[in-house]
C-alpha positions, -999 to 999 in steps of 0.1 A, spaced: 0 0 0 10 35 -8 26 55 16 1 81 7 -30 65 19 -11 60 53 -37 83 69 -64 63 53 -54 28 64 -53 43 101 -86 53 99 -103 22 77 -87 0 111 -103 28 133 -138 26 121 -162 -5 133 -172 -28 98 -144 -11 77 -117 -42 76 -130 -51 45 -111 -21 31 -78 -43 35 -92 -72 12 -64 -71 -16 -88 -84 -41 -111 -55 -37 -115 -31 -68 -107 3 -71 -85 29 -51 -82 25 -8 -107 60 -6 -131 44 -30 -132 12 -14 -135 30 20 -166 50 2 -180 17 -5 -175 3 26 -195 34 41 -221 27 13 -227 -9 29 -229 4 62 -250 37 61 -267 23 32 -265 42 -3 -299 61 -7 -279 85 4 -269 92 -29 -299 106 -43 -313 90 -74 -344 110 -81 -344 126 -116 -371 155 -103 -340 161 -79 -316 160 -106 -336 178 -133 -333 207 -107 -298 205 -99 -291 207 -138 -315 241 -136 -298 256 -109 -258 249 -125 -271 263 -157 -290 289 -149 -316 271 -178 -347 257 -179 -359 252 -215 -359 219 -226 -371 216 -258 -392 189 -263 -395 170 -229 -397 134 -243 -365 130 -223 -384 130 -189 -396 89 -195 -360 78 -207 -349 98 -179 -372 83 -148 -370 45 -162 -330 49 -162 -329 59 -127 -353 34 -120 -332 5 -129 -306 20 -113 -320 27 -79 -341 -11 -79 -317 -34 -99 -281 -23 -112 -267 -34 -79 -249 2 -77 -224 11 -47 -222 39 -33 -189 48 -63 -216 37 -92 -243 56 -76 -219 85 -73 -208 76 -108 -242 79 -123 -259 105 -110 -223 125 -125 -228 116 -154 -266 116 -158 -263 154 -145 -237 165 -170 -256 149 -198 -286 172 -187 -270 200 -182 -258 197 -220 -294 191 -232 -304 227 -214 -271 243 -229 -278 226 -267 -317 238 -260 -300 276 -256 -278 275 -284 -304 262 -306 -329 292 -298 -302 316 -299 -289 305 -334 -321 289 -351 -299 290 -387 -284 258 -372 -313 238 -377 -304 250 -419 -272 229 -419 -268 200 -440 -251 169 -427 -246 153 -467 -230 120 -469 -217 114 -431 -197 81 -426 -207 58 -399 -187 37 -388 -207 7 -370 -201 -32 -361 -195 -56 -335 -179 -39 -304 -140 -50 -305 -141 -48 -345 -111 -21 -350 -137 11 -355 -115 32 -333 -87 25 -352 -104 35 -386 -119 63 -373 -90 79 -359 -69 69 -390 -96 84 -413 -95 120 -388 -61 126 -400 -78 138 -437 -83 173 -430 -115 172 -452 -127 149 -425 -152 169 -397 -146 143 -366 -161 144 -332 -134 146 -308 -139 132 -277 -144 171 -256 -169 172 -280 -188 146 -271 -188 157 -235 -193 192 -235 -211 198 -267 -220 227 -266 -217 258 -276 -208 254 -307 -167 251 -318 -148 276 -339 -122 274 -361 -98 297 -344 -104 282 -311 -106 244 -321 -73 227 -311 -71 247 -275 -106 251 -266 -116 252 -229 -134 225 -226 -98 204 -237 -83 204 -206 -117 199 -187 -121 167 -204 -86 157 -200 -95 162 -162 -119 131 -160 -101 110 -182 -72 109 -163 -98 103 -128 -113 78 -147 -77 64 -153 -74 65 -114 -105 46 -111 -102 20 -133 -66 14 -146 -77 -12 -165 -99 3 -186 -74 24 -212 -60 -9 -221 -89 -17 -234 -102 11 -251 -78 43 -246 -97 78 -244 -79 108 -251 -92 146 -250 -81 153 -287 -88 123 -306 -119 111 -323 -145 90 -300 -175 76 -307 -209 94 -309 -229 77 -282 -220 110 -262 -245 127 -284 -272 98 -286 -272 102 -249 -286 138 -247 -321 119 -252 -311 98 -223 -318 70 -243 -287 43 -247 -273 13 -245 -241 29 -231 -253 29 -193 -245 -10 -193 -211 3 -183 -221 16 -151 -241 -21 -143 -267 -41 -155 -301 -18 -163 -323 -47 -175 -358 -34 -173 -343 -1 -188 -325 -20 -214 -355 -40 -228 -378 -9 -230 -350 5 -253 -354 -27 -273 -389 -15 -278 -387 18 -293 -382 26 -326 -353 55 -320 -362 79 -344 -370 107 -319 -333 97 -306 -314 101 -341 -333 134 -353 -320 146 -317 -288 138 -321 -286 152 -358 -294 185 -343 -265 182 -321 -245 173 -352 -258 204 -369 -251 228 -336 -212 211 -342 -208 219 -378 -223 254 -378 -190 265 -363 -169 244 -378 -178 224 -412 -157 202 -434 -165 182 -464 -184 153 -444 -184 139 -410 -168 106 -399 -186 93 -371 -188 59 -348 -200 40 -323 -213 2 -323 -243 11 -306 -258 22 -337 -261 -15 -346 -295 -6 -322 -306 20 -342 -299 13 -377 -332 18 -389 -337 50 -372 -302 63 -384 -307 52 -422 -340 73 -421 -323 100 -405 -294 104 -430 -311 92 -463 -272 97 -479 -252 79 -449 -225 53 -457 -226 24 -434 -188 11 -432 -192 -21 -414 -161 -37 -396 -158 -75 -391 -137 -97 -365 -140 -133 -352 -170 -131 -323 -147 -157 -302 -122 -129 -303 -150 -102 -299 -171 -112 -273 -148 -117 -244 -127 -89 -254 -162 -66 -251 -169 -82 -213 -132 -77 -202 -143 -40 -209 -177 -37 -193 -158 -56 -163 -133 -28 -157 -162 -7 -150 -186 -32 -135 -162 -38 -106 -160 -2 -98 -194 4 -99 -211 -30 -84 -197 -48 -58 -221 -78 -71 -205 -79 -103 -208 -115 -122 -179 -117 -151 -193 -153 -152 -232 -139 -159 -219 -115 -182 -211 -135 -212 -245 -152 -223 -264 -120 -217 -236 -102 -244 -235 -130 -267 -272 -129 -270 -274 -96 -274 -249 -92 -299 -257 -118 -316 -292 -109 -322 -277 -70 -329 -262 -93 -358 -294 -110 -370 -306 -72 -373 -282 -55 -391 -280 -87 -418 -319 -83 -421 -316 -42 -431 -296 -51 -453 -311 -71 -471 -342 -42 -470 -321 -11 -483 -298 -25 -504 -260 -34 -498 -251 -4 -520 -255 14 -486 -226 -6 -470 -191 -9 -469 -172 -39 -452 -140 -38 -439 -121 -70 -423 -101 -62 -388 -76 -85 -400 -70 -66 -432 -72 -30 -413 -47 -45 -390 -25 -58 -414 -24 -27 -436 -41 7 -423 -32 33 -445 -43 1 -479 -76 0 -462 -87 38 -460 -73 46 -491 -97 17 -508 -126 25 -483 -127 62 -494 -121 54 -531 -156 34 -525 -176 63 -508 -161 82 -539 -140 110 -511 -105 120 -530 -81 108 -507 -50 136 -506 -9 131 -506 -15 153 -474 -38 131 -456 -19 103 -465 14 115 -454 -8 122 -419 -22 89 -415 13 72 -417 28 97 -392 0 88 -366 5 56 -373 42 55 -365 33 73 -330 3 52 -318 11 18 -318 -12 -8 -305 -7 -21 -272 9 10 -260 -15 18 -227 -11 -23 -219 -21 -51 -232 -59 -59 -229 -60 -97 -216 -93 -117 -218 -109 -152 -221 -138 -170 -233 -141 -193 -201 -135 -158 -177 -169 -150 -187 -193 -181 -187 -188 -191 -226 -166 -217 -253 -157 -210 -284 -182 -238 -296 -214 -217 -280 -205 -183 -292 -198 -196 -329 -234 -214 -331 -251 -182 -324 -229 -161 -346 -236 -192 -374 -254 -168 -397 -232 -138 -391 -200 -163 -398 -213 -175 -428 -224 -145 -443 -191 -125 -438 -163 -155 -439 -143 -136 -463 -142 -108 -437 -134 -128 -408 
């Protein structure tokens, strides 16, 4: 143990039902175990969880209270259901949550402003964006970040997805404020969970995937990080995400009024969800799908959600983890192969991880000689040069097994059996 949390140890052994603290295995930091520990005792409803609570507290830091359409409000009281009656939260994840839940309201009240002050925003047009989409684990963050380095590309860097608003300039871009605030809670959430930038690195100035924005509507799958939000989860199976995309296409639009480029590239897996709702969105969109072996996808996508489980749960289940993942990913699978077939595979571009892997720079060149985007000696000349400077691996290297997390390679191939026969050439 640090000689730093000295102090701390003294007073973990001084306070009745704290020994726990000492347990080697337990996750996190000695405060945050100690948090927890308190959490146990005292009980965590202490840690308010009520969204009229929190709708208020987003008022008050804002000085706002417009918010647009209110459709948010039902996303917004079943998520903090699950939480409060089934995530299995401690008193960090409760902390954690109700964080992050308030920041993402306070950015619906500042995009509501911004919007109303600047109604020509709503006039931009978002023709031809790239989306990058496919099984979590597939190499998107690679590809996206490779294709950023085109300076015809507009990206969404990963300040932006967190503090959206207001809008970016150009002569402000590359040292804006809100830079070194998001570098801030990266580099907690390093502290937290050490673990979890070997798996999937995040960096202030570097493209990151959209599900920042998809959140404003409080509607996403991305709160699985924080535990499991079951009943919340399956009422988002339910709805048909349109309200969701033509939300977050204003936010696209508040982004670009500042600062366009020739067309966006943007990610996430999580639009494997919303496909539907994103084609009708962006009639023009180009779906670049990547493809890797599920064996190696699956378990690499649990190791991930485990980092944060841990911190957030102290009932976490690695083992229970798997089959709920693989089925849900799987069947993500089953819908993406079905749209498909609906709109046409002239919509969609596939790209195998092995080949990105093998040869980067080969594989954007071809992908953006198929979206029909002239590729320059400048970008490139940039692309190779970020290469040689981010190498994989470099934050650790991400360990994970099939067995870790409840599964076999023979299980997880039989429910990927359409997806692997459809795409073998890309796997």
């Amino acid at each position: 143990m640090s000689e730093g949390n000295g102090p701390l140890l003294g007073l973990a052994r001084k306070l009745p039902g704290l020994s726990s603290l000492l347990d080697a295995d337990a996750p996190g930091p000695l405060p945050i175990r100690m948090l927890n520990a308190a959490g146990h005792r005292l009980g965590n409803s202490w840690i308010g969880l009520d969204p009229d609570d929190m709708v208020a507290r987003a008022e008050r830091s804002t000085r706002l209270s417009d918010w647009g359409e209110d459709k948010f409000r039902d996303a917004l009281d079943r998520l903090l259901e699950s939480a409060r009656s089934e995530a299995r939260l401690n008193a960090m994840g409760r902390l954690m949550i109700r964080n992050y839940v308030g920041r993402i309201l306070e950015n619906r009240l500042k995009v509501e402003r911004d919007l109303k002050a600047h109604p020509s925003i709503l006039s931009e047009q978002i023709r031809r964006p790239v989306f990058i989409v496919g099984l979590p684990r597939t190499g998107s963050t690679l590809l996206q970040r490779l294709l950023a380095r085109d300076p015809a590309v507009r990206s969404l860097q990963t300040w932006e997805t967190m503090y959206p608003s207001p809008p970016p300039e150009p002569s402000t871009y590359d040292c804006d404020p809100r830079i070194p605030l998001t570098d801030k809670r990266l580099k907690m959430l390093d502290w937290l969970a050490p673990g979890f930038a070997a798996a999937h690195e995040l960096i202030a100035g570097e493209p990151e995937e959209c599900v920042g924005l998809l959140q404003t509507s409080l509607k996403s799958y991305c709160f699985d990080l924080f535990g499991d939000f079951a009943s919340y989860r399956s009422w988002l199976d339910a709805d048909d995400q349109r309200a969701t995309y033509a939300y977050y296409r204003k936010i696209l639009q508040l982004l670009q009024w500042g600062y366009p480029k020739d067309h966006w590239v943007l990610k996430s897996p999580f639009h494997l969800w919303g496909l539907d709702a994103l084609l009708e969105t962006f009639p023009d969109a180009i779906i670049v799908q990547t493809h890797r072996e599920p064996v190696q996808v699956v378990p690499s996508l649990c190791s991930l959600l485990s980092v944060t489980h841990r911190l957030c749960s102290d009932s976490a289940q690695p083992e229970a983890m798997g089959p709920v993942w693989l089925e849900r990913l799987a069947a993500a699978m089953e819908t993406v192969m079905n749209a498909r077939e609906r709109v046409g595979e002239d919509r969609f571009v596939d790209i195998s991880y092995r080949r990105l892997a093998a040869n980067p720079v080969k594989v954007a060149s071809e992908l953006n000689d198929r979206c029909g985007f002239a590729l320059s000696s400048t970008a490139v000349t940039a692309m190779r040069a970020w290469l040689g400077s981010n190498q994989q691996h470099k934050r650790g290297v991400h360990h994970y097994t099939l067995e870790s997390f409840g599964l076999d390679a023979r299980r997880v191939n039989q429910a990927f059996a359409g997806y692997r026969k459809r795409f073998a050439d890309y796997l």
